[in-house]
LOMI-809966 format. One record per residue: residue in three letters; z, x, y of N, C-alpha, C, CB in turn. Coordinates in steps of 0.02 Angstrom, whole numbers, padded with zeros to 5 digits, always signed. Last residue first. Glycine has a CB too. Example, Ala and Ser with C-alpha at 12.3 -4.5 7.8 and 13.67 -1.06 7.14 Angstrom:
SER+00354+00642-00112+00357+00684-00053+00394+00645+00002+00286+00704-00030/ALA+00390+00660-00284+00390+00615-00225+00390+00660-00165+00452+00565-00224/
//
This chain:
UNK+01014+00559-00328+01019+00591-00252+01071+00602-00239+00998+00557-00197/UNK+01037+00491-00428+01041+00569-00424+01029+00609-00378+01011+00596-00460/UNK+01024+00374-00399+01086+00394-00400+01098+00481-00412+01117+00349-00455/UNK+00896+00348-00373+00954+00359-00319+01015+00367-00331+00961+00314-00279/UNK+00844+00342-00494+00822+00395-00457+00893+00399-00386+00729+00375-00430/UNK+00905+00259-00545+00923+00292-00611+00907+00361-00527+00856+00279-00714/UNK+00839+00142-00482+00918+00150-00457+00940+00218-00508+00976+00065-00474/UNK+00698+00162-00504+00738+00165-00433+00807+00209-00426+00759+00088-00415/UNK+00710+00087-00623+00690+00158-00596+00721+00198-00554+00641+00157-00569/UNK+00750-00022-00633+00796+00011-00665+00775+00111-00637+00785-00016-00760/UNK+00664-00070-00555+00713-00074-00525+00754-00020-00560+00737-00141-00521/UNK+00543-00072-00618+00563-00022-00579+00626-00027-00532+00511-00009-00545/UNK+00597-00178-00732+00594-00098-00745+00587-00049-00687+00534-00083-00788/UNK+00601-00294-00648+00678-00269-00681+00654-00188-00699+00710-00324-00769/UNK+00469-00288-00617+00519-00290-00543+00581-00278-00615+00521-00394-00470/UNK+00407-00322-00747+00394-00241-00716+00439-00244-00653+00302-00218-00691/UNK+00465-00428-00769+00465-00367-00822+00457-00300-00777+00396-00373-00883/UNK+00411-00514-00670+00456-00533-00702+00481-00466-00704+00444-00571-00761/UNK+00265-00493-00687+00294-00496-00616+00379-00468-00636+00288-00588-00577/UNK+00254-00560-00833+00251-00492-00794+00277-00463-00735+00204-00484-00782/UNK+00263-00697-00802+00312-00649-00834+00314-00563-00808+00293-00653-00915/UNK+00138-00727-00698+00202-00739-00673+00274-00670-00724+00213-00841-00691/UNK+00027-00705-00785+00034-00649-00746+00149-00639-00701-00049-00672-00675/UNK+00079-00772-00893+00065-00714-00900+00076-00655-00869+00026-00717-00904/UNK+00032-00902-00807+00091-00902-00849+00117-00826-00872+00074-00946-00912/UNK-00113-00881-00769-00059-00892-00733+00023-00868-00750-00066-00956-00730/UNK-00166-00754-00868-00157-00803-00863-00116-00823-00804-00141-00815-00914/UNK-00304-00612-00834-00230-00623-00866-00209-00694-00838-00169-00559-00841/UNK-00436-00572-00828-00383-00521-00820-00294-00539-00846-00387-00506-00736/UNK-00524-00705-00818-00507-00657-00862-00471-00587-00884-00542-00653-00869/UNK-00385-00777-00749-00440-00773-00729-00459-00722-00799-00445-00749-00648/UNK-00279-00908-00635-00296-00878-00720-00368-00844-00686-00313-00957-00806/UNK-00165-00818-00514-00201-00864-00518-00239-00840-00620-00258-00862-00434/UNK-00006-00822-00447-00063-00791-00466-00109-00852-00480-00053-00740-00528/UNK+00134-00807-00376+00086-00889-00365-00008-00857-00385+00095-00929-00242/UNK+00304-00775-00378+00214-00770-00404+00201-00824-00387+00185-00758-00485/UNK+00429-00811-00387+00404-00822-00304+00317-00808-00324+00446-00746-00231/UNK+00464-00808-00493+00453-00895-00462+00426-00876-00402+00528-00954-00447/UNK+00480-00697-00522+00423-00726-00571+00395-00807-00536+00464-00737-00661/UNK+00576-00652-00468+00482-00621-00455+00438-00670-00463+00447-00562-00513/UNK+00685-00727-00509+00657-00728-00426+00574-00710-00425+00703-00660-00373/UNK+00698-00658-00643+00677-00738-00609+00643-00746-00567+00720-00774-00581/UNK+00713-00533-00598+00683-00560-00639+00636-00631-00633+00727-00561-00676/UNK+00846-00552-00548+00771-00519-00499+00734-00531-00536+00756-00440-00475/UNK+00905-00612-00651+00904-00650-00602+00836-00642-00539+00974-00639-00577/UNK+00904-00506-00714+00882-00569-00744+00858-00601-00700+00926-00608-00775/UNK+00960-00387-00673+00901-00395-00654+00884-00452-00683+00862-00344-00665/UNK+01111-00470-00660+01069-00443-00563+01006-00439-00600+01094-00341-00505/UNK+01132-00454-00797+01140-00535-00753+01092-00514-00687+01244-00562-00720/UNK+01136-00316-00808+01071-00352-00821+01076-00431-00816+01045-00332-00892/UNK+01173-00249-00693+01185-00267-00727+01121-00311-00774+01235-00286-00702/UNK+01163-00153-00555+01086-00166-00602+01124-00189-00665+01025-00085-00622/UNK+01274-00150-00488+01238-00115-00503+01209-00108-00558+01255-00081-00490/UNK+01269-00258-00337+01256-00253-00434+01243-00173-00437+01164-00308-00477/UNK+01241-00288-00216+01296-00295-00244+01306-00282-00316+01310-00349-00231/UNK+01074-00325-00232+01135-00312-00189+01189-00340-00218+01131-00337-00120/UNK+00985-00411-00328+01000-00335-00353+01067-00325-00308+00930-00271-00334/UNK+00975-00529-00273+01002-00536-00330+01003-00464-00358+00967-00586-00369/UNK+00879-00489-00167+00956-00494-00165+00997-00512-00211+00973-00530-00126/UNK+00740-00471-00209+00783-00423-00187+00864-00429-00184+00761-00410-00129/UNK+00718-00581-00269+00732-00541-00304+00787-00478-00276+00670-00524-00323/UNK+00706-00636-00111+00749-00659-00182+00768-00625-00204+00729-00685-00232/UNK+00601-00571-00052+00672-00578-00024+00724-00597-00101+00672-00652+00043/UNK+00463-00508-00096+00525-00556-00146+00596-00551-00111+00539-00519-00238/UNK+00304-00498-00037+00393-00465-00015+00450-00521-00028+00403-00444+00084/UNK+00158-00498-00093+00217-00544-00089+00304-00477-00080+00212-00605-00186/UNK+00000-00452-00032+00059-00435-00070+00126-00471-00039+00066-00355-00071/UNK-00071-00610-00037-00075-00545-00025-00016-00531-00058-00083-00522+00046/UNK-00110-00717-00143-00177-00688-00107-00156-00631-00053-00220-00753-00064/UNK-00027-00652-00280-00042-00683-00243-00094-00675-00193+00000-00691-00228/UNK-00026-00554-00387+00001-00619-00398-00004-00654-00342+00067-00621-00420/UNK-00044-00392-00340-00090-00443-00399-00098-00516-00402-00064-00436-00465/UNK+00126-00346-00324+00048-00364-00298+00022-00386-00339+00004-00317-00277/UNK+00281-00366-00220+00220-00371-00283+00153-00396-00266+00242-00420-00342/UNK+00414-00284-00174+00352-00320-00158+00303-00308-00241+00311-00279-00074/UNK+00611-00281-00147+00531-00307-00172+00470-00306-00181+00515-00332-00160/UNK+00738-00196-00069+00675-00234-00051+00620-00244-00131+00631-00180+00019/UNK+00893-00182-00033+00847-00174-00068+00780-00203-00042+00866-00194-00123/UNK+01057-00108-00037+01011-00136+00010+00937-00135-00056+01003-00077+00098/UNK+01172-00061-00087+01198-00098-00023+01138-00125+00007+01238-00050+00032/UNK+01216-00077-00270+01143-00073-00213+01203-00105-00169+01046-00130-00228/UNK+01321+00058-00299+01333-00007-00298+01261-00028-00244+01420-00024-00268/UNK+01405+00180-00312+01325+00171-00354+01308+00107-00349+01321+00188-00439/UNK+01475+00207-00239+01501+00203-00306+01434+00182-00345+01568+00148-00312/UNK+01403+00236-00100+01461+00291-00148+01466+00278-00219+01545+00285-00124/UNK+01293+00137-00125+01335+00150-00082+01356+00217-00123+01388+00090-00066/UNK+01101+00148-00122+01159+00141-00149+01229+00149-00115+01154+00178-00194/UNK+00948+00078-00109+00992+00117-00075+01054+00076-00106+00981+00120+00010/UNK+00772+00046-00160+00860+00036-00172+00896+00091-00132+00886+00046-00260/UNK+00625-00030-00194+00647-00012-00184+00725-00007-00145+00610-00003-00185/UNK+00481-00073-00313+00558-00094-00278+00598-00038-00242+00612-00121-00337/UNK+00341-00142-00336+00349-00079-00310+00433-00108-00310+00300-00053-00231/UNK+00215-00202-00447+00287-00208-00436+00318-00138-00407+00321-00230-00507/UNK+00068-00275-00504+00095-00227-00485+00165-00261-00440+00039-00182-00447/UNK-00021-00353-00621+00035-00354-00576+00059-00299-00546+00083-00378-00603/UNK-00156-00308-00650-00136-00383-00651-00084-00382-00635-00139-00423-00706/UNK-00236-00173-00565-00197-00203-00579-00187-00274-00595-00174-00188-00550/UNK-00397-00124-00642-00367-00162-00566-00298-00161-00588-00396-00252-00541/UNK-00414+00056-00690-00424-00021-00706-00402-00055-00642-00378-00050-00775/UNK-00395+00199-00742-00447+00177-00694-00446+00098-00695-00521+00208-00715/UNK-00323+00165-00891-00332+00199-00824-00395+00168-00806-00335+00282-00824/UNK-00291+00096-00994-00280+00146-01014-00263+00170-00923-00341+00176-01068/UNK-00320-00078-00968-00341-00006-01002-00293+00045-00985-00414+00023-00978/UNK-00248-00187-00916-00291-00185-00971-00316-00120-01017-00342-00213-00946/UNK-00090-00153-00801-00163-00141-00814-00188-00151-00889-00180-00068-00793/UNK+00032-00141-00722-00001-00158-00789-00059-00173-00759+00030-00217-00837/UNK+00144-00035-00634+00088-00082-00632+00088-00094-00697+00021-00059-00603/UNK+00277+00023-00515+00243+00016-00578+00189-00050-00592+00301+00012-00629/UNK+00369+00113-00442+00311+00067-00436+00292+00078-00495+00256+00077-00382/UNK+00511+00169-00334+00488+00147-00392+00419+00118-00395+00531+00105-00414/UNK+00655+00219-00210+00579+00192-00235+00555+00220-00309+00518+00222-00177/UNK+00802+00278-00157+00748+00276-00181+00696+00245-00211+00754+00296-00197/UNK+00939+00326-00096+00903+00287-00072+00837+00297-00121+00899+00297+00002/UNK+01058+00394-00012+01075+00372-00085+01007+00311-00096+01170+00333-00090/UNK+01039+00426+00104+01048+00477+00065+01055+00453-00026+01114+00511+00098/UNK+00882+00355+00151+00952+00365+00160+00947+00395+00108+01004+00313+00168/UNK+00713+00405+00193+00748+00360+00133+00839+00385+00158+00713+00396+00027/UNK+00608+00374+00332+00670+00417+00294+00717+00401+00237+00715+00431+00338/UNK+00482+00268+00356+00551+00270+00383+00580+00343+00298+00599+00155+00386/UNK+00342+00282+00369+00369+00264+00344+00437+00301+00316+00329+00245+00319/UNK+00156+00250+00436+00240+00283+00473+00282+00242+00421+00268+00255+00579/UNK-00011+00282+00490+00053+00252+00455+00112+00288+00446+00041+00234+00393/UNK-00138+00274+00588-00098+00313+00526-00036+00274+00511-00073+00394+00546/UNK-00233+00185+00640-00242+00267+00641-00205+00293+00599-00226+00304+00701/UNK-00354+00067+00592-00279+00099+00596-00301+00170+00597-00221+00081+00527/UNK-00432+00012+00754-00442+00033+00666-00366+00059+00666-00515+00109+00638/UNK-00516-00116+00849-00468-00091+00813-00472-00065+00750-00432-00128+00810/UNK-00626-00185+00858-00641-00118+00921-00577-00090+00881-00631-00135+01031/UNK-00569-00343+00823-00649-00308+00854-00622-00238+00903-00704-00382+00922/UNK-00421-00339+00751-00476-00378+00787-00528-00303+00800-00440-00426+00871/UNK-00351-00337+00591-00366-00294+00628-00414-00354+00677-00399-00226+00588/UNK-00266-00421+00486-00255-00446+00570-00298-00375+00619-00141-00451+00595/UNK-00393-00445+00384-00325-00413+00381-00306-00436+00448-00321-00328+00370/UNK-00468-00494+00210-00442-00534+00290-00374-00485+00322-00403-00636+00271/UNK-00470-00472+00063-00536-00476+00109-00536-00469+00196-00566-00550+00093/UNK-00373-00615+00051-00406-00585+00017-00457-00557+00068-00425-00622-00037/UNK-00267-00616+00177-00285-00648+00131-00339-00613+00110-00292-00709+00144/UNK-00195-00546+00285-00194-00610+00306-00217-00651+00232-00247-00620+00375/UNK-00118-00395+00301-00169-00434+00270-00151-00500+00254-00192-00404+00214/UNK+00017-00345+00353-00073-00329+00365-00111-00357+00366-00109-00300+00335/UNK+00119-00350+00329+00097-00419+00383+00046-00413+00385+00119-00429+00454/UNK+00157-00263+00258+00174-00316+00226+00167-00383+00244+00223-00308+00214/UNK+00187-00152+00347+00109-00169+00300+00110-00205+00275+00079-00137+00254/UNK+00197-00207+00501+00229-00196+00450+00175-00186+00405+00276-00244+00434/UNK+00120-00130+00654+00101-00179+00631+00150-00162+00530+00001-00182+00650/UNK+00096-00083+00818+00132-00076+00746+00131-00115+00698+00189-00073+00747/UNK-00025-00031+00930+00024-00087+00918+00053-00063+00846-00015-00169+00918/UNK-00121+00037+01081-00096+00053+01007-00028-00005+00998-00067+00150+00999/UNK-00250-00040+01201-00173-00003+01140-00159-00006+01089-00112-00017+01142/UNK-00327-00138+01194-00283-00150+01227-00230-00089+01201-00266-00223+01222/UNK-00426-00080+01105-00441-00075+01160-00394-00110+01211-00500-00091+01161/UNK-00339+00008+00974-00389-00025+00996-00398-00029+01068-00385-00082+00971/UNK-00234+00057+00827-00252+00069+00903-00320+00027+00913-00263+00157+00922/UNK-00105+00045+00741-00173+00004+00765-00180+00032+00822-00174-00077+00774/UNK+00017+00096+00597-00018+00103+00681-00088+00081+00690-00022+00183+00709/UNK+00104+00000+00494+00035+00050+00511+00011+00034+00588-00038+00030+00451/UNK+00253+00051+00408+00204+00014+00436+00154+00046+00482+00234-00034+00467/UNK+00364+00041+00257+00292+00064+00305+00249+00020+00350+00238+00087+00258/UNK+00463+00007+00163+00455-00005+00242+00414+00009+00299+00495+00013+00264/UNK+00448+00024+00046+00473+00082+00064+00479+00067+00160+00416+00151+00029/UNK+00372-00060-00002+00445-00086-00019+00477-00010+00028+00469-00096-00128/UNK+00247-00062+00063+00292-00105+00090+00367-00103+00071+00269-00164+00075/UNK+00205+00047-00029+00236+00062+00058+00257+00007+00079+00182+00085+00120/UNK+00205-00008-00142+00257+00024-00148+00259+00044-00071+00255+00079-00203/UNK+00092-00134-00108+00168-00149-00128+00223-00081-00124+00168-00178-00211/UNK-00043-00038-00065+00032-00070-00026+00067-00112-00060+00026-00111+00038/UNK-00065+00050-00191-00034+00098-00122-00011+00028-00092-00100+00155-00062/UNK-00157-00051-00255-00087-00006-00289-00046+00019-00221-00115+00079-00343/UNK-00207-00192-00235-00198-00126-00206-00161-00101-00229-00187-00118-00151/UNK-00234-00320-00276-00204-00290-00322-00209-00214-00284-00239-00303-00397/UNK-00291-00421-00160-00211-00416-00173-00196-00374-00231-00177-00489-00187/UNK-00378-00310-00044-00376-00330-00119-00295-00332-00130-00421-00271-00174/UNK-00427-00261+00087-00375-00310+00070-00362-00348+00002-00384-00357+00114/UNK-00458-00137+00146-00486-00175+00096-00474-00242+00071-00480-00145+00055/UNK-00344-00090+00216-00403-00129+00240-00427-00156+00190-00454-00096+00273/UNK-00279-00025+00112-00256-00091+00146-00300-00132+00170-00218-00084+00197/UNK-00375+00083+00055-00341+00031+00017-00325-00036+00048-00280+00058-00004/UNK-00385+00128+00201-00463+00094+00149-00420+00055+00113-00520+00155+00085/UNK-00271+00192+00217-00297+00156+00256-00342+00119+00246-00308+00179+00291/UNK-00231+00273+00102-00204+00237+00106-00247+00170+00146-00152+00267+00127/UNK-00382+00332+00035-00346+00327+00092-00318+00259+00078-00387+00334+00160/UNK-00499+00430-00059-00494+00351-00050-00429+00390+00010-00467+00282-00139/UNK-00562+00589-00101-00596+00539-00046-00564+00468-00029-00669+00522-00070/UNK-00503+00599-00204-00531+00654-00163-00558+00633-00090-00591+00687-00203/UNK-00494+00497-00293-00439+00497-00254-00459+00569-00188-00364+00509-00314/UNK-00622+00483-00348-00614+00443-00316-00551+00458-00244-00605+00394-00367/UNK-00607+00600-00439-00643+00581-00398-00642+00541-00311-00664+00556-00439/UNK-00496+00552-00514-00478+00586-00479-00541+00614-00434-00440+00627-00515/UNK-00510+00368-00481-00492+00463-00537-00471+00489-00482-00571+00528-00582/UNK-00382+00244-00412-00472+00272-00458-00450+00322-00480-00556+00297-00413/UNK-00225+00272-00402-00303+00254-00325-00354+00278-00379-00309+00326-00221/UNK-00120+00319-00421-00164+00259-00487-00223+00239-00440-00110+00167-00518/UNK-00074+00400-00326-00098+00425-00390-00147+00395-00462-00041+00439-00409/UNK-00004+00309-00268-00065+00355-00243-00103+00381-00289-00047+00411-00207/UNK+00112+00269-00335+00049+00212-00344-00009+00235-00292+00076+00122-00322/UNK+00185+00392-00367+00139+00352-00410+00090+00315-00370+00176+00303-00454/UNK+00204+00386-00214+00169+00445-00245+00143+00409-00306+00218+00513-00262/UNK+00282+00307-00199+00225+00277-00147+00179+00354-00178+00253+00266-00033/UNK+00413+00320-00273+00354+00277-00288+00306+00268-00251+00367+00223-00299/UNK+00449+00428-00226+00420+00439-00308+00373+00382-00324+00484+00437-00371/UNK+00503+00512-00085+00435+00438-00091+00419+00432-00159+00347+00451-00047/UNK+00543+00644-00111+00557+00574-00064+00534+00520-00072+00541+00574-00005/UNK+00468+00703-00204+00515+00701-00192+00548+00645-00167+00516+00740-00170/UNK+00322+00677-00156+00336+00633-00223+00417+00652-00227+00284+00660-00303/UNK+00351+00722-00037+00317+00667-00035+00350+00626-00108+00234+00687-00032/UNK+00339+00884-00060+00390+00820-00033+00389+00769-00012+00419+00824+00003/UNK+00230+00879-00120+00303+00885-00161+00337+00868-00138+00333+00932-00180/UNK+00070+00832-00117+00148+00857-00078+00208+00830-00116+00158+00824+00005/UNK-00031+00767-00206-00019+00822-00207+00046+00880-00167-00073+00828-00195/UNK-00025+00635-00141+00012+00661-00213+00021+00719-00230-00016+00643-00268/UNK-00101+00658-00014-00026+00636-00032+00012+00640-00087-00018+00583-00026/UNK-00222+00729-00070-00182+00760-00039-00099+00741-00036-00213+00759+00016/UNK-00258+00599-00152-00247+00685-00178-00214+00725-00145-00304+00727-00184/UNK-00311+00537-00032-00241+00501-00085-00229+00577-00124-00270+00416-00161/UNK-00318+00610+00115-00364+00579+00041-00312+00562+00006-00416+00634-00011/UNK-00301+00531+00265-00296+00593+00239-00304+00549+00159-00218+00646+00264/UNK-00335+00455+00388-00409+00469+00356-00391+00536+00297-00476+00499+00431/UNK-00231+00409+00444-00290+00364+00401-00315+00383+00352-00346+00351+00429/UNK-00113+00513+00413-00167+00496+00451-00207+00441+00401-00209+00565+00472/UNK+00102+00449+00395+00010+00511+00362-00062+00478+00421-00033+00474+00224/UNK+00252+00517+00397+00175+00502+00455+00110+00524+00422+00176+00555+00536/UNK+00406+00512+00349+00352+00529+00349+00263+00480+00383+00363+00545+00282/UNK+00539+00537+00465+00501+00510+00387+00436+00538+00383+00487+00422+00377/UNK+00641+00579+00540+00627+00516+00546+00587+00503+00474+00587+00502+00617/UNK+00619+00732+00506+00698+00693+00502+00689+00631+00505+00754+00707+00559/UNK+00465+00736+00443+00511+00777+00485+00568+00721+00477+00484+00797+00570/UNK+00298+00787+00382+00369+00756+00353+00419+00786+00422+00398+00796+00256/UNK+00148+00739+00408+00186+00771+00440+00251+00718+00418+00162+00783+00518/UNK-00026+00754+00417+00006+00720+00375+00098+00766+00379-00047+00721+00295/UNK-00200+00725+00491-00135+00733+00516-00086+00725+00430-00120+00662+00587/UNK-00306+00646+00521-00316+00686+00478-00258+00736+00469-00373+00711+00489/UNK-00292+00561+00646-00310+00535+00556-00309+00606+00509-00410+00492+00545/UNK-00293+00680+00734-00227+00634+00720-00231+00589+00650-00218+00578+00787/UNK-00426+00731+00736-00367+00766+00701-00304+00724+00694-00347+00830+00739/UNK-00571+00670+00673-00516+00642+00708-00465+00681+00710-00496+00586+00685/UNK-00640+00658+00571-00657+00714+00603-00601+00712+00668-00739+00714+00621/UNK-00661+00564+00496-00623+00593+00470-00604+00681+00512-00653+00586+00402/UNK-00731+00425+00551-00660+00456+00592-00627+00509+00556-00599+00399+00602/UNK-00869+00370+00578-00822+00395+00533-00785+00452+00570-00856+00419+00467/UNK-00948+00226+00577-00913+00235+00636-00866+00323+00580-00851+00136+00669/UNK-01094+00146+00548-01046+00187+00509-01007+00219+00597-01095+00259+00441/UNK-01181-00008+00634-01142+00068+00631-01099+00080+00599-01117+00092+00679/UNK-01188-00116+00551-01240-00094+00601-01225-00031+00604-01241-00126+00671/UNK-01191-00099+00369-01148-00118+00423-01203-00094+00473-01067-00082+00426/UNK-01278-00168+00243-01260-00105+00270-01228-00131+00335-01323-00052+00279/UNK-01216-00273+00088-01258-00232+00163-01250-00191+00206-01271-00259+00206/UNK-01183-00296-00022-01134-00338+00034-01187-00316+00110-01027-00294+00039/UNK-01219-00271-00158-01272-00335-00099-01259-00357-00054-01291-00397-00114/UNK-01158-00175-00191-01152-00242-00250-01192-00289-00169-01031-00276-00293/UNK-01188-00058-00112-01221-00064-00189-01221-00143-00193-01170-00023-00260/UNK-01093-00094-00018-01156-00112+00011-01199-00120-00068-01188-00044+00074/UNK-00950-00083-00112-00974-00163-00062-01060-00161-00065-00943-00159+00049/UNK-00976+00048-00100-00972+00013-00162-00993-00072-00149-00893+00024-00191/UNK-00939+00091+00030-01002+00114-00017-01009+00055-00084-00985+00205-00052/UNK-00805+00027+00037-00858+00005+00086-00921+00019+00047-00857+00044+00161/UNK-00717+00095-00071-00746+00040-00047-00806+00014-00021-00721+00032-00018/UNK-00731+00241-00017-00743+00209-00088-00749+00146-00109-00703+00223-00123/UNK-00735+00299+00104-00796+00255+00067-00781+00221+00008-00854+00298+00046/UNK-00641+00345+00177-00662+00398+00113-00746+00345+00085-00572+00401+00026/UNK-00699+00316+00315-00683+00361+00285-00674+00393+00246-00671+00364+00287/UNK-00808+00236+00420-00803+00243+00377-00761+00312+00357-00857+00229+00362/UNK-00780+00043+00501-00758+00131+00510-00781+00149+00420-00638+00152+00535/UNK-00917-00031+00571-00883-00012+00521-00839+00040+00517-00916-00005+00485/UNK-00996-00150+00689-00976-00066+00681-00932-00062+00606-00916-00035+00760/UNK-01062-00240+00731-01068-00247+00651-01021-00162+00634-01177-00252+00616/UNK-01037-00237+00864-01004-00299+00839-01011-00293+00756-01042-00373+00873/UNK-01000-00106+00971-01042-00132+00917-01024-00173+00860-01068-00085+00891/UNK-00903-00071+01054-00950-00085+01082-00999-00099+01023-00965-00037+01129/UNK-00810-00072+00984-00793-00121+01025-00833-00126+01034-00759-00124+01067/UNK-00807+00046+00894-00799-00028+00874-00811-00057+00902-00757-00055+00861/UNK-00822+00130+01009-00896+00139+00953-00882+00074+00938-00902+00201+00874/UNK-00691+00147+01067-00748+00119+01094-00811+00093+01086-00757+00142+01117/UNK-00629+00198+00955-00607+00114+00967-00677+00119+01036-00489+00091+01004/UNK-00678+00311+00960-00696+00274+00896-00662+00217+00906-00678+00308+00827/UNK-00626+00391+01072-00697+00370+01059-00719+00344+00995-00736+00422+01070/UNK-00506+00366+01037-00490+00338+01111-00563+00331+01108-00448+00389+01179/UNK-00490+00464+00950-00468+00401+00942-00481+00360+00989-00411+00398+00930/UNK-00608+00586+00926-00538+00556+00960-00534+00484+00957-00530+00575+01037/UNK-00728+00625+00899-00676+00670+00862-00606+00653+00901-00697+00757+00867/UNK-00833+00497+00815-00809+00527+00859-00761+00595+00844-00780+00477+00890/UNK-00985+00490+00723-00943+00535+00708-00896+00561+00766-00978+00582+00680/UNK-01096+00369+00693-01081+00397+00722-00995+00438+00687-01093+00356+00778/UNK-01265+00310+00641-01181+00358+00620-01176+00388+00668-01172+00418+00556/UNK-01332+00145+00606-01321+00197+00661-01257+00232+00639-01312+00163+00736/UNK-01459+00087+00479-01368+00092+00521-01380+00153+00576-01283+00126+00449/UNK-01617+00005+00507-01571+00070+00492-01500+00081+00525-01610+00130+00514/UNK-01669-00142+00482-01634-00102+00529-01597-00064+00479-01590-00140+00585/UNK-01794-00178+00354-01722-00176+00367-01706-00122+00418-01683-00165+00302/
//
């Protein structure tokens, strides 16, 4: 067996060239994936490409527009900023449910997505928070929603020579806040069978003027519930508005049975956990 090739650029502009120019190239950053892939018989890539040495991936910067993290910064580090879980409560939980705390020493928003597992904890709550992730490659850098990332299990829209560099996710308004919540079989460390990020902006009288959706687990990627979402606007979280978001989750699921949890099962859920972090949300933006 051919031995991989490592390489270690320290600019972005020399790690889209490493991709481009080597058709089995891999980026590697925290690993927790990719390492795990080659164990279960997936194989070694031609070249480890690893970008943690990058200073713009390794970047993580709050200012008046929002917040900007690098690829390559560790999920521990993002949970670990206060003004992060301040601003962001739910894109901080569902950083925080990334493996142990092992794991989280080393995983990345950016691995999570790539990875493209529809139970990712980290993208339903950056989709509901409006995040989207910078691509650079060999035509330029492009933007890409995170909620357009991934094409299907496994499948993202990155092409040959492209990696994300970091991600960008907009300033919560003043009356504005996020939620995420999952179910899981155990205790911890587990996959998700639904995950449910929502997120709300309020007017003056506490009334949603805006919202968003997304759920994970239940489909082959993460689903953005226009529905649900608008059966919250205009309410303030009566429980006719979350019945109805309720509903919406549960009809827009399209899971699948498996030994983790039933079609029928997974759909309720969907259900349950979009009315509870809704109730989250809006309990959090109003004390903004």
């Amino acid at each position: 067996m051919e031995a991989s090739l490592f390489e270690a650029p320290t600019d972005v502009a020399g790690a889209v060239a490493l991709l481009a120019g080597e058709e089995g190239a891999r980026v590697l950053s925290g690993g927790t994936d990719l390492l795990v892939q080659m164990r279960l018989g997936a194989g070694a890539p031609r070249m480890f490409v690893d970008v943690k040495r990058i200073p713009r991936l390794a970047a993580l910067r709050i200012d008046s527009t929002g917040l900007v993290v690098g690829a390559a910064v560790p999920a521990v580090e993002i949970y670990g900023n206060e003004q992060i879980r301040s601003l962001w409560p739910g894109i901080a939980e569902a950083t925080d449910l990334i493996g142990s705390s092992q794991i989280q020493g080393r995983a990345t928003w950016a691995g999570n997505l790539c990875n493209a597992s529809p139970a990712a904890d980290s993208v339903p709550a950056l989709v509901a928070c409006g995040a989207v992730a910078v691509i650079a490659g060999p035509k330029g850098e492009r933007e890409v929603p995170v909620g357009s990332f991934t094409k299907g299990p496994g499948k993202t829209v990155l092409e040959r020579g492209e990696l994300v560099v970091e991600f960008k996710v907009p300033a919560p308004p003043p009356h504005a806040a996020d939620a995420y919540l999952r179910l899981i079989p155990r205790s911890e460390m587990d996959i998700a069978v639904v995950g449910a990020g929502v997120w709300l902006e309020l007017d003056g009288k506490g009334v949603v003027k805006a919202a968003r959706v997304a759920l994970g687990a239940v489909a082959p990627t993460v689903l953005t519930v226009d529905a649900a979402a608008a059966a919250l606007v205009g309410s303030k979280l009566e429980d006719a508005a979350l019945e109805a978001a309720a509903a919406a989750a549960s009809a827009a699921a399209t899971p699948i049975d498996d030994k983790r949890g039933t079609i029928a099962y997974r759909k309720k859920i969907a259900g349950v956990l979009t009315k509870r972090a809704a109730k989250i949300a809006y309990e959090r933006a109003q004390a903004r």
